[in-house]
N, CA, C and O atoms as a Tripos MOL2 file, in Angstrom:
@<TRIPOS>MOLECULE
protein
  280   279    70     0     0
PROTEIN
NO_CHARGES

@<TRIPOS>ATOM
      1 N         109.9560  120.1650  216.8880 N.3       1 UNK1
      2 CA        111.3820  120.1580  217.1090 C.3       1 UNK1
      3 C         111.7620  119.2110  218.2550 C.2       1 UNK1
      4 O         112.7610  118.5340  218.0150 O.2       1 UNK1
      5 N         111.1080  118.9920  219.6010 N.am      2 UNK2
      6 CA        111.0770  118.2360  220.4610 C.3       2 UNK2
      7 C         111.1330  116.7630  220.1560 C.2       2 UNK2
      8 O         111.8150  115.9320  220.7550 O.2       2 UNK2
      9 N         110.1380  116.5040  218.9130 N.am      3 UNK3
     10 CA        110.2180  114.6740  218.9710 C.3       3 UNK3
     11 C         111.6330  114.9500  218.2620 C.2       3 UNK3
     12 O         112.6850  114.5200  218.7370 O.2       3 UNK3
     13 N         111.5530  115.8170  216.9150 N.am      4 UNK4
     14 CA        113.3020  115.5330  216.1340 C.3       4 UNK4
     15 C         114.1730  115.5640  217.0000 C.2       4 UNK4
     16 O         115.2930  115.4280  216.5070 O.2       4 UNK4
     17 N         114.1660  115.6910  218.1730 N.am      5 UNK5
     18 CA        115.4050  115.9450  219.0480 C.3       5 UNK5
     19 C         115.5150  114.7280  219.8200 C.2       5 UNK5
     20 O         116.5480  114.4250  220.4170 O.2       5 UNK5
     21 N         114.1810  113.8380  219.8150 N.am      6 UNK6
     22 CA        114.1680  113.0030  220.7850 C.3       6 UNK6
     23 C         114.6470  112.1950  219.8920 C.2       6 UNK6
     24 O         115.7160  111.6690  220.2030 O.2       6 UNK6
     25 N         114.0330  111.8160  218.4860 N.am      7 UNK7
     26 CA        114.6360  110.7910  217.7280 C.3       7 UNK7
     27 C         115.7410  110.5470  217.3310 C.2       7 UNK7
     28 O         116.0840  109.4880  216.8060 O.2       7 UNK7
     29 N         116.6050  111.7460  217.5900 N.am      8 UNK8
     30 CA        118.2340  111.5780  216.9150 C.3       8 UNK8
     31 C         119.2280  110.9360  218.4130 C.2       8 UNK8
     32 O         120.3850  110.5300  218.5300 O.2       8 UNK8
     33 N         118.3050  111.0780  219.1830 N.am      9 UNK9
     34 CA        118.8250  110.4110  220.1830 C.3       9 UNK9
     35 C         118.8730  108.6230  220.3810 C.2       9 UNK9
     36 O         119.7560  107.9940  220.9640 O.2       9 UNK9
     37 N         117.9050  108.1820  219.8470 N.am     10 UNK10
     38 CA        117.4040  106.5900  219.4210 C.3      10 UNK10
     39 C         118.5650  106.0080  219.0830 C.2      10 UNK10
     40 O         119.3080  106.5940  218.2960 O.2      10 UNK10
     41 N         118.8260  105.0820  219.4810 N.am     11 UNK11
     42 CA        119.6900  103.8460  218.8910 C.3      11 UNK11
     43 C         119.2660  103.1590  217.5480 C.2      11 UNK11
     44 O         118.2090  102.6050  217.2450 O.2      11 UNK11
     45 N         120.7390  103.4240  216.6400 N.am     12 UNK12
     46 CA        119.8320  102.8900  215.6270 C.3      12 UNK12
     47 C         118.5350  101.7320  215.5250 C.2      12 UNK12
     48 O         117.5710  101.8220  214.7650 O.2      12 UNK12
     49 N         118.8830  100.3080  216.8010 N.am     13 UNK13
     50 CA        118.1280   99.8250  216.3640 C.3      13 UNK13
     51 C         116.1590  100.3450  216.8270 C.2      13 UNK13
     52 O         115.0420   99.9360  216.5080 O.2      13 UNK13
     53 N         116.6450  101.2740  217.5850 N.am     14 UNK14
     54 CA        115.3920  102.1370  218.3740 C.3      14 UNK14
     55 C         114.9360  102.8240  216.8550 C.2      14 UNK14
     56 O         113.7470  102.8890  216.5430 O.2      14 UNK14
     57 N         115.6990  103.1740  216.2270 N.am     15 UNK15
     58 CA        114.8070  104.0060  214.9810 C.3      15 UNK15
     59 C         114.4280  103.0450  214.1340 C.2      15 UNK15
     60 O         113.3990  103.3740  213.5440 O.2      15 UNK15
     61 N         114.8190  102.0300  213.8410 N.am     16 UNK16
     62 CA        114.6030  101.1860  212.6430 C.3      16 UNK16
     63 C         113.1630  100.6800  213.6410 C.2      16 UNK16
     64 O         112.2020  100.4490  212.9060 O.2      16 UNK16
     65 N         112.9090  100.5080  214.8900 N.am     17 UNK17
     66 CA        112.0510   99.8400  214.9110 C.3      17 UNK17
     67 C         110.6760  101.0000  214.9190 C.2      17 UNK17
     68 O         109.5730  100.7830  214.4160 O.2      17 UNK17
     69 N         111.0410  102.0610  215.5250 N.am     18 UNK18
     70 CA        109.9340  103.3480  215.1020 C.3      18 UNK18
     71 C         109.4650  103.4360  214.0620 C.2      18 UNK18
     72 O         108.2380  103.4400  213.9580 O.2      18 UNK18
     73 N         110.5050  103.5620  212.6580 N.am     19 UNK19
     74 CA        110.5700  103.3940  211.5060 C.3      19 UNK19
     75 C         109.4090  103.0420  211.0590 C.2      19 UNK19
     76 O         108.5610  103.7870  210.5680 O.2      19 UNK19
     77 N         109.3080  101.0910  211.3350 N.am     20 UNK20
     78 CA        108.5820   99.7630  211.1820 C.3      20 UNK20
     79 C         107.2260  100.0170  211.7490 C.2      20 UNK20
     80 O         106.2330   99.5510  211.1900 O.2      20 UNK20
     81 N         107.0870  101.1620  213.4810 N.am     21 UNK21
     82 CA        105.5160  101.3960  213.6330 C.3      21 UNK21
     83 C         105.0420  102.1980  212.6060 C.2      21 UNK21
     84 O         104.0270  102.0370  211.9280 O.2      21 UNK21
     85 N         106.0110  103.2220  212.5500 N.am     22 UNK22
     86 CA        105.6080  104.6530  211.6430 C.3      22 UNK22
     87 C         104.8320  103.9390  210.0210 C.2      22 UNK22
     88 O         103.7980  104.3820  209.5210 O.2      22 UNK22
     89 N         105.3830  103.1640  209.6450 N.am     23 UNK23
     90 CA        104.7600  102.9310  208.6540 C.3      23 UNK23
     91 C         103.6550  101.8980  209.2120 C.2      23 UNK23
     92 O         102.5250  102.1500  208.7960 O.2      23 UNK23
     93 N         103.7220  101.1430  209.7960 N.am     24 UNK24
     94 CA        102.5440  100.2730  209.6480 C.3      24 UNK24
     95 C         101.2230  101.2010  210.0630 C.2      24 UNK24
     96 O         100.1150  100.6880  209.9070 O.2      24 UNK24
     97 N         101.3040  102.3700  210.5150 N.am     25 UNK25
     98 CA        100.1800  103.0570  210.6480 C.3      25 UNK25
     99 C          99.8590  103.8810  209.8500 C.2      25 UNK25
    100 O          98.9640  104.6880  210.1000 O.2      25 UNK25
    101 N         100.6550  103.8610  208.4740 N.am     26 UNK26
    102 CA         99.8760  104.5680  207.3430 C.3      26 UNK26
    103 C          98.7310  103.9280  206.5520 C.2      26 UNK26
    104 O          98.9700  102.7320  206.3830 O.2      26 UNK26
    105 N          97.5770  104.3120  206.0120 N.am     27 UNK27
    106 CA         96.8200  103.7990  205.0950 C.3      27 UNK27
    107 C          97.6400  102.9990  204.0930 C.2      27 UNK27
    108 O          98.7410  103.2300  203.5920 O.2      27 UNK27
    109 N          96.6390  101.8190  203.9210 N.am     28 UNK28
    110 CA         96.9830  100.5890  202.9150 C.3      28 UNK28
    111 C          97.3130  101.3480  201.2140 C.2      28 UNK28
    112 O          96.6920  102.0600  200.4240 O.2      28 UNK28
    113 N          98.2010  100.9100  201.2620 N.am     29 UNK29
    114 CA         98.5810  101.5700  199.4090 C.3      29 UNK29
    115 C          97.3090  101.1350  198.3640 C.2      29 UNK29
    116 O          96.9560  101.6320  197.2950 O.2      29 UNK29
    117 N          96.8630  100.1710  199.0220 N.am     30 UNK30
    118 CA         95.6840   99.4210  198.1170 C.3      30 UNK30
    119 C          93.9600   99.7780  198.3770 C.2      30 UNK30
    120 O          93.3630   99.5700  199.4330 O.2      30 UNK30
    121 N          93.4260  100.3090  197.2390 N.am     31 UNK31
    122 CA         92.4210  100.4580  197.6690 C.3      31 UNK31
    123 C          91.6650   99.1560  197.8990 C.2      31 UNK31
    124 O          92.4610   98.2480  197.6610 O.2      31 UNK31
    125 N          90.5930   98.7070  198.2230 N.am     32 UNK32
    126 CA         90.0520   97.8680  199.0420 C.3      32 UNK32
    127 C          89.2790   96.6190  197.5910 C.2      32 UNK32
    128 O          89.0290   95.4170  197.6870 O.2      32 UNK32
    129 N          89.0970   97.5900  196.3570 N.am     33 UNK33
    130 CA         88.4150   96.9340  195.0900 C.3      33 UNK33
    131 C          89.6090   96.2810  194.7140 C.2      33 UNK33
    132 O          89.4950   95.0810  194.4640 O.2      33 UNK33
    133 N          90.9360   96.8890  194.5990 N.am     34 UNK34
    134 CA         92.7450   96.6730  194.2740 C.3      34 UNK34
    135 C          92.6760   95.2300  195.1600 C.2      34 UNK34
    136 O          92.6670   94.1820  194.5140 O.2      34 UNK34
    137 N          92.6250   95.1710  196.7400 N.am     35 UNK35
    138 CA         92.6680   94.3480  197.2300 C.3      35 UNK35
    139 C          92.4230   93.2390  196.7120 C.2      35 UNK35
    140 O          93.0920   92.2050  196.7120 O.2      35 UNK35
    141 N          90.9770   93.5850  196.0550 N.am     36 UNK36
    142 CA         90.1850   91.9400  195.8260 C.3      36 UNK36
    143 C          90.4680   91.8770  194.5460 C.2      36 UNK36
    144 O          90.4650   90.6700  194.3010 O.2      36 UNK36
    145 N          90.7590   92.5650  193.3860 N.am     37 UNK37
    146 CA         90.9130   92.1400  192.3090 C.3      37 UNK37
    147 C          92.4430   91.0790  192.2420 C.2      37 UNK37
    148 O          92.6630   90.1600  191.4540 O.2      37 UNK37
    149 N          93.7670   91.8510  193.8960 N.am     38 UNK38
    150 CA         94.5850   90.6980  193.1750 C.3      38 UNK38
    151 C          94.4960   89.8670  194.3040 C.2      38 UNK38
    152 O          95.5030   89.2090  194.5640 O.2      38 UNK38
    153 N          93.6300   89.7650  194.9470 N.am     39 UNK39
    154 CA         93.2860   88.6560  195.9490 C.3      39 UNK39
    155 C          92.6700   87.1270  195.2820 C.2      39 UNK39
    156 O          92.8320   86.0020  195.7540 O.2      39 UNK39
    157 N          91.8170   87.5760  193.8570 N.am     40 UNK40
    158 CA         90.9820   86.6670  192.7610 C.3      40 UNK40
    159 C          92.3650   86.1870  192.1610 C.2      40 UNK40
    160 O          92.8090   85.0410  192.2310 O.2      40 UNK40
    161 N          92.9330   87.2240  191.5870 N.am     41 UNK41
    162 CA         94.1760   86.6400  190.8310 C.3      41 UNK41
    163 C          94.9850   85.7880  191.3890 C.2      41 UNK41
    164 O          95.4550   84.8490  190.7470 O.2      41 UNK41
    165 N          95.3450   86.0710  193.0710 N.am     42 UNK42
    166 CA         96.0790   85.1360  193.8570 C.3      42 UNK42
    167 C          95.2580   83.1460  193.5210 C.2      42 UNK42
    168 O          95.9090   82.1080  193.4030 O.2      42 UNK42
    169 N          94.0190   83.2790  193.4750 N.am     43 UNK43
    170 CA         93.1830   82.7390  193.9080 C.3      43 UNK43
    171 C          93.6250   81.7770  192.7840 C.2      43 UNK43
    172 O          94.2240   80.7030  192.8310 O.2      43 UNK43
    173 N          93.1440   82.4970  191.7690 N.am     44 UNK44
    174 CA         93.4900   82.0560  190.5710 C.3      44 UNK44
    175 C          94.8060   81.6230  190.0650 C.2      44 UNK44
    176 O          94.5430   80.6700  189.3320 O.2      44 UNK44
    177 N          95.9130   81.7870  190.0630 N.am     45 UNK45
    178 CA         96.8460   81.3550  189.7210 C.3      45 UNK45
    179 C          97.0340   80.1410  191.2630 C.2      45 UNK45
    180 O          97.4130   79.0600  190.8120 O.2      45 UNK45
    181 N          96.9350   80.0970  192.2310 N.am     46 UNK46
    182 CA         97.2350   78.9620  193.2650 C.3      46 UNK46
    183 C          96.1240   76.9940  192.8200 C.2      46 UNK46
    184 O          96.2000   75.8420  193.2490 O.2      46 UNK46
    185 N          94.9470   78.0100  191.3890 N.am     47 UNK47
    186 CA         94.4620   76.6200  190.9540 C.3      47 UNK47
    187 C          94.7600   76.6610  189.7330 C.2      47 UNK47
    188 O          94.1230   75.7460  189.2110 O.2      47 UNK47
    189 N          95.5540   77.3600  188.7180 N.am     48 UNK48
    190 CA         95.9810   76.9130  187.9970 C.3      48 UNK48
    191 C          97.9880   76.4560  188.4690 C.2      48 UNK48
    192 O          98.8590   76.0650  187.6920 O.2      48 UNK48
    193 N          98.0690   76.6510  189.5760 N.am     49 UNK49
    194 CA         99.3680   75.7630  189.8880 C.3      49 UNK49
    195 C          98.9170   74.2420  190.2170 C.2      49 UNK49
    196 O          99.5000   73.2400  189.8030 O.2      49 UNK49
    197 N          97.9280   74.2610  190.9250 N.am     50 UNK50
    198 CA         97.1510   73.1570  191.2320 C.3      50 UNK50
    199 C          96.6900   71.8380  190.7790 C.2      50 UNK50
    200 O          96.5930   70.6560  191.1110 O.2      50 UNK50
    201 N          96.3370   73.1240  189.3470 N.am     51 UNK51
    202 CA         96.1910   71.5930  188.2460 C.3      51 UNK51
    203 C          97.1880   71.3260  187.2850 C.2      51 UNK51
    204 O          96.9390   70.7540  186.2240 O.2      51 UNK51
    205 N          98.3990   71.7510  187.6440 N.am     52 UNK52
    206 CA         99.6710   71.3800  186.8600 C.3      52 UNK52
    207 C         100.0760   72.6020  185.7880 C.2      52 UNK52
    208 O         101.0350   72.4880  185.0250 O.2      52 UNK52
    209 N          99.3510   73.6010  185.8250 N.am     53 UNK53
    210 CA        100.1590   74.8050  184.5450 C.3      53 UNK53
    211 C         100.5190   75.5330  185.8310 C.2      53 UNK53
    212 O         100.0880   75.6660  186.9760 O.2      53 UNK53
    213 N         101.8510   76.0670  184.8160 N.am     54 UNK54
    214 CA        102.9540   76.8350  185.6590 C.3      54 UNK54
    215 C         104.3640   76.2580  185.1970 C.2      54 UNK54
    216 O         104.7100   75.3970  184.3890 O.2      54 UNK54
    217 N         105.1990   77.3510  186.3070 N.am     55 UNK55
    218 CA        107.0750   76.8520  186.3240 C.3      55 UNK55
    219 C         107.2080   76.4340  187.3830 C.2      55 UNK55
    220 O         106.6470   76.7860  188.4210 O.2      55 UNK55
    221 N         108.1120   75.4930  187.1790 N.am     56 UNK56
    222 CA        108.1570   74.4720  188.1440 C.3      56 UNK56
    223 C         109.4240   75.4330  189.2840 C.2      56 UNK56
    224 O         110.3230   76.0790  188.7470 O.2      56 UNK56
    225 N         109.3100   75.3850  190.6380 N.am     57 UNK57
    226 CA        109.9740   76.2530  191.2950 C.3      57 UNK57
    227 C         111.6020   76.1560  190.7790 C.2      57 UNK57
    228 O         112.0950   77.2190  190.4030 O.2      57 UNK57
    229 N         112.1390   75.3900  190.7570 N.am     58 UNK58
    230 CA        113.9040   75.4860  190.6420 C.3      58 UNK58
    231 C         113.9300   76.0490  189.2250 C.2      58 UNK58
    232 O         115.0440   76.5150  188.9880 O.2      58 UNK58
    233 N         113.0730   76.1660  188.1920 N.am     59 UNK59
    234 CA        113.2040   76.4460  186.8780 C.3      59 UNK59
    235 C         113.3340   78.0910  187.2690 C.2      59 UNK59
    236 O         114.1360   78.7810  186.6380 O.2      59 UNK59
    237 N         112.2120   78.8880  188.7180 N.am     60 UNK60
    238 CA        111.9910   80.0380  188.8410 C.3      60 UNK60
    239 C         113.5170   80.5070  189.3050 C.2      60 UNK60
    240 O         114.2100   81.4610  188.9500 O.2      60 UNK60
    241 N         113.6810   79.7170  189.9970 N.am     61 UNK61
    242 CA        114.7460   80.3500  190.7600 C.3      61 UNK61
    243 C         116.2680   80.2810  189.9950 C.2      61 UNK61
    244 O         117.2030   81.0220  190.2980 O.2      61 UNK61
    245 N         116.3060   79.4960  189.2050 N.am     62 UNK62
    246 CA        116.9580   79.8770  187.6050 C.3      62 UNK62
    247 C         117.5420   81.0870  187.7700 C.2      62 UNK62
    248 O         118.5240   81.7040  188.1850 O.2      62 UNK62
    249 N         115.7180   81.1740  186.8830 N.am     63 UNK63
    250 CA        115.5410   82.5840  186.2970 C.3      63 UNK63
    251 C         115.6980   84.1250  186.9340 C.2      63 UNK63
    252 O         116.1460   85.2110  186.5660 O.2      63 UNK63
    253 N         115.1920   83.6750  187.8650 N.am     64 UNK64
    254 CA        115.8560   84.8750  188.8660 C.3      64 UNK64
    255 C         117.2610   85.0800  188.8710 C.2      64 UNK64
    256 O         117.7130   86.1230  188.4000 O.2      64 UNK64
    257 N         117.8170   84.4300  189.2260 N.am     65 UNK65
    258 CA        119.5050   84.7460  189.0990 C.3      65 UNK65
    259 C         119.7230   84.8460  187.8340 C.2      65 UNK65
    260 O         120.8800   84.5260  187.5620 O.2      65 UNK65
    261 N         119.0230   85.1940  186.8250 N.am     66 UNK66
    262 CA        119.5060   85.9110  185.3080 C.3      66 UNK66
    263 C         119.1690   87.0720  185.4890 C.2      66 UNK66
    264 O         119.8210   88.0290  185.0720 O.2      66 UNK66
    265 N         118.2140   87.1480  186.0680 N.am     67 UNK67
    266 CA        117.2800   88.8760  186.0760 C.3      67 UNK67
    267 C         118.1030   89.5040  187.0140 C.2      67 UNK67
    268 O         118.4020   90.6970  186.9730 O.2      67 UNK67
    269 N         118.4690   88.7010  187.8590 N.am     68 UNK68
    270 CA        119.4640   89.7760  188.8640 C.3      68 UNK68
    271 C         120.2290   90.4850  188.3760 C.2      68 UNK68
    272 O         120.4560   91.6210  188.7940 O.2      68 UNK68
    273 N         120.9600   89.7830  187.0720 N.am     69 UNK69
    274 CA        122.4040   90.1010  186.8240 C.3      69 UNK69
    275 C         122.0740   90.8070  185.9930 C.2      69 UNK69
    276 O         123.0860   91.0190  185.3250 O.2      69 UNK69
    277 N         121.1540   91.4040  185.5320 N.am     70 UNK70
    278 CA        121.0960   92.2740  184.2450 C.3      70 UNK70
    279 C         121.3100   93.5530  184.6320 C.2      70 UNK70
    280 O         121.3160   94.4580  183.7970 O.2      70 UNK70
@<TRIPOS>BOND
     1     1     2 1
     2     2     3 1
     3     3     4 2
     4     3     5 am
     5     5     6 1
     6     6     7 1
     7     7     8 2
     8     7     9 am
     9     9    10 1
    10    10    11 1
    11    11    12 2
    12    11    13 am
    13    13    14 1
    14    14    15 1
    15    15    16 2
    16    15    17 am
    17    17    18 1
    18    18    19 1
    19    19    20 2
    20    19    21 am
    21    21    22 1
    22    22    23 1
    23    23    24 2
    24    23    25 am
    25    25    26 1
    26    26    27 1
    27    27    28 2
    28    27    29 am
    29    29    30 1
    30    30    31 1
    31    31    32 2
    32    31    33 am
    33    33    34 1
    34    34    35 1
    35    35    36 2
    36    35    37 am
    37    37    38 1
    38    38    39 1
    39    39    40 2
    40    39    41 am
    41    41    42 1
    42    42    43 1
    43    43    44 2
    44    43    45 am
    45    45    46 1
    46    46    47 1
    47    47    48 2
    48    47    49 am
    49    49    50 1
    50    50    51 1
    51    51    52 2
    52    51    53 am
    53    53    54 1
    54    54    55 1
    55    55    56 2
    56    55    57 am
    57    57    58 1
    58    58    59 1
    59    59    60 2
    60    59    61 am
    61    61    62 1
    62    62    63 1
    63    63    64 2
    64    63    65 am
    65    65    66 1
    66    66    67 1
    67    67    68 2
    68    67    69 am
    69    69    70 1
    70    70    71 1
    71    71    72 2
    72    71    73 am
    73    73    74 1
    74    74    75 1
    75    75    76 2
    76    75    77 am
    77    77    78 1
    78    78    79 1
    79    79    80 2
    80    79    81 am
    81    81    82 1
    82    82    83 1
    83    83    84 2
    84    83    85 am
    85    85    86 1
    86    86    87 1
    87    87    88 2
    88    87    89 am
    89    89    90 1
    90    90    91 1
    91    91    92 2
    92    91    93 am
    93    93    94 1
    94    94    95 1
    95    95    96 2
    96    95    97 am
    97    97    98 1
    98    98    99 1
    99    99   100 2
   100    99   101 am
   101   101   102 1
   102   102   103 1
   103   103   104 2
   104   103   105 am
   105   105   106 1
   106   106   107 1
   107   107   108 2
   108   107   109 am
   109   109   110 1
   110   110   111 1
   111   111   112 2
   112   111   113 am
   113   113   114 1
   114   114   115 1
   115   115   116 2
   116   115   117 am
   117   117   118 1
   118   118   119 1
   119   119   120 2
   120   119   121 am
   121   121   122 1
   122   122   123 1
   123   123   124 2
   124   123   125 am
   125   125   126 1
   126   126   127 1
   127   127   128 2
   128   127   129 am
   129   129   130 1
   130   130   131 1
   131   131   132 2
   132   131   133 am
   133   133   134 1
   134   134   135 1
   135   135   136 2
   136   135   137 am
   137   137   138 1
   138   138   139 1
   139   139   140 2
   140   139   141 am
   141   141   142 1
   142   142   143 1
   143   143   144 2
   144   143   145 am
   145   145   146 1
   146   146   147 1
   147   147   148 2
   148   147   149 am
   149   149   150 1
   150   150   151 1
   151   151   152 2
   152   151   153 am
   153   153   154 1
   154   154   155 1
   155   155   156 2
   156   155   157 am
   157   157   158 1
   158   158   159 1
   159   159   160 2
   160   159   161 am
   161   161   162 1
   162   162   163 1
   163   163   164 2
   164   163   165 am
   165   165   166 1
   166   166   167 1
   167   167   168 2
   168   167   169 am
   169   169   170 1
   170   170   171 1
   171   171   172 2
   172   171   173 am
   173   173   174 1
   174   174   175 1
   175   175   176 2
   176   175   177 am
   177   177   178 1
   178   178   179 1
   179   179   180 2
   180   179   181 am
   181   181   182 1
   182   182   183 1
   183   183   184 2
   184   183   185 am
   185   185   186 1
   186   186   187 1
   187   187   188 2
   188   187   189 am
   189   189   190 1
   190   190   191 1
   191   191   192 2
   192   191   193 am
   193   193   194 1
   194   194   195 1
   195   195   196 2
   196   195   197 am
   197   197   198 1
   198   198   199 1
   199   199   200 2
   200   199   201 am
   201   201   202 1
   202   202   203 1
   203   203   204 2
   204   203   205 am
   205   205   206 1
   206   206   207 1
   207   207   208 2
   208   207   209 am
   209   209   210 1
   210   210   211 1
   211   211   212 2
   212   211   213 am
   213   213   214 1
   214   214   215 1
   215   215   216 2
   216   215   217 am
   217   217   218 1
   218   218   219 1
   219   219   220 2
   220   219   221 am
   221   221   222 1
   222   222   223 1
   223   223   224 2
   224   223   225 am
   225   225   226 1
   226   226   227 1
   227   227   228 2
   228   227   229 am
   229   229   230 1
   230   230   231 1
   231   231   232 2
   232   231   233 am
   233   233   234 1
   234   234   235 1
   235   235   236 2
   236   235   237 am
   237   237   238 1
   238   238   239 1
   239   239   240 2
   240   239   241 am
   241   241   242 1
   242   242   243 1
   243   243   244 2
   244   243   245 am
   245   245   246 1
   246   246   247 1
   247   247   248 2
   248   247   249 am
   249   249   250 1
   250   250   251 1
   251   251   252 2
   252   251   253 am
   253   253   254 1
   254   254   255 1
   255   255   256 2
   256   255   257 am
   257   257   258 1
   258   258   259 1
   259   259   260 2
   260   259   261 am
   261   261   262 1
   262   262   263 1
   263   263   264 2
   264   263   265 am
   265   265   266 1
   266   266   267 1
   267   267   268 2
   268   267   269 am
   269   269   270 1
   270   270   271 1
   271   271   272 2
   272   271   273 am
   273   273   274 1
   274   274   275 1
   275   275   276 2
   276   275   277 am
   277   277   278 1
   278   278   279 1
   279   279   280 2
@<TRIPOS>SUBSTRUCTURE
     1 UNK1         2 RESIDUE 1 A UNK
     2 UNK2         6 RESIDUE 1 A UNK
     3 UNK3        10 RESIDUE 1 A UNK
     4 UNK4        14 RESIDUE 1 A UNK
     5 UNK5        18 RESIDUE 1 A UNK
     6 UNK6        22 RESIDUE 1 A UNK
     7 UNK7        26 RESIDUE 1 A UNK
     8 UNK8        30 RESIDUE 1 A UNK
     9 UNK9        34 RESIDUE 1 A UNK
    10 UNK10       38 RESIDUE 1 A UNK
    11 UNK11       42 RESIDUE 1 A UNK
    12 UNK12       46 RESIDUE 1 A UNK
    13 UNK13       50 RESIDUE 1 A UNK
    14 UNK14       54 RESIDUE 1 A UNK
    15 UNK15       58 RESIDUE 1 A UNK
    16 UNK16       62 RESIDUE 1 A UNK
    17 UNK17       66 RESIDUE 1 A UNK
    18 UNK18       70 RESIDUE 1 A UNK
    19 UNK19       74 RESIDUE 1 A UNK
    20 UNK20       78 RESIDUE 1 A UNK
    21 UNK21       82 RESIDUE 1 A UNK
    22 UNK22       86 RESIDUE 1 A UNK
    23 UNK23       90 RESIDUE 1 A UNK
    24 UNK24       94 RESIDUE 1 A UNK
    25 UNK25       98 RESIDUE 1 A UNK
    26 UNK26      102 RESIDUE 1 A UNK
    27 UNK27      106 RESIDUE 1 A UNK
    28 UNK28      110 RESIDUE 1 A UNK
    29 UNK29      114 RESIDUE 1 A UNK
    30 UNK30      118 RESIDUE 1 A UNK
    31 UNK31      122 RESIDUE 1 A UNK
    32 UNK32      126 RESIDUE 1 A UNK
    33 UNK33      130 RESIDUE 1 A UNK
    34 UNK34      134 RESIDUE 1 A UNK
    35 UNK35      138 RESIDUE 1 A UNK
    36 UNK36      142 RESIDUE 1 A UNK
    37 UNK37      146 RESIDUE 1 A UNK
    38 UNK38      150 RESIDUE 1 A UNK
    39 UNK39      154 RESIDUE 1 A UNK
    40 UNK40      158 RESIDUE 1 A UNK
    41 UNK41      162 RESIDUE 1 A UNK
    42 UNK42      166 RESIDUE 1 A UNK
    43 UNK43      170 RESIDUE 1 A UNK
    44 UNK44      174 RESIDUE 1 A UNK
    45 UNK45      178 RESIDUE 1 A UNK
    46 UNK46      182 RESIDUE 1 A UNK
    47 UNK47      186 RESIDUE 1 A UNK
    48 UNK48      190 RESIDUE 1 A UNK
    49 UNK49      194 RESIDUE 1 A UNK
    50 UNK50      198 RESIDUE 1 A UNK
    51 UNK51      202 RESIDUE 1 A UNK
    52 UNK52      206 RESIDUE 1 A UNK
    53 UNK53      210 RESIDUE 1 A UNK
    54 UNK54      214 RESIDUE 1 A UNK
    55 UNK55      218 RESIDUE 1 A UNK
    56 UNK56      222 RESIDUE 1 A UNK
    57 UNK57      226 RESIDUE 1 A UNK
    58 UNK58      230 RESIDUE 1 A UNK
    59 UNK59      234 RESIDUE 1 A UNK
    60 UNK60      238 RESIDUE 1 A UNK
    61 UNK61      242 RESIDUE 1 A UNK
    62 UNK62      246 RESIDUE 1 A UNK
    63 UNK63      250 RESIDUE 1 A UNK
    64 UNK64      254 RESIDUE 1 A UNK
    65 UNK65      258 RESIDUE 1 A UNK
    66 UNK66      262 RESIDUE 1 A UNK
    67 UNK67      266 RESIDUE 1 A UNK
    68 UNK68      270 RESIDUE 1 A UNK
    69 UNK69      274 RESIDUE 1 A UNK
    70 UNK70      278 RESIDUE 1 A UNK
């Protein structure tokens, strides 16, 4: 009851930044095999941008502003 009492006292920007520790000290959402499987995939798609397959960025950003609007 003591910290809830202390925290409603915080300035918002005092909580948003508690907030920001509070989570960075939870366990990774990703397990560590998760990690590397899309760490390969990262890997992988940065050399197939590399050697020319892919969307070309302004084509992405298009497309995004269609998906927004849906």
């Amino acid at each position: 009851m003591e910290i809830q009492e202390a925290i409603q006292k915080l300035s918002p920007k005092e909580k948003s930044t508690l907030s920001a520790w509070l989570q960075s000290q939870e366990e990774p959402v990703m397990s560590e095999a998760q990690e590397a499987a899309l760490l390969a995939r990262l890997d992988q798609a940065a050399r197939d941008l590399d050697s020319g397959k892919g969307i070309p960025l302004e084509q992405v950003r298009g497309m995004v502003g269609k998906w927004a609007t849906r």
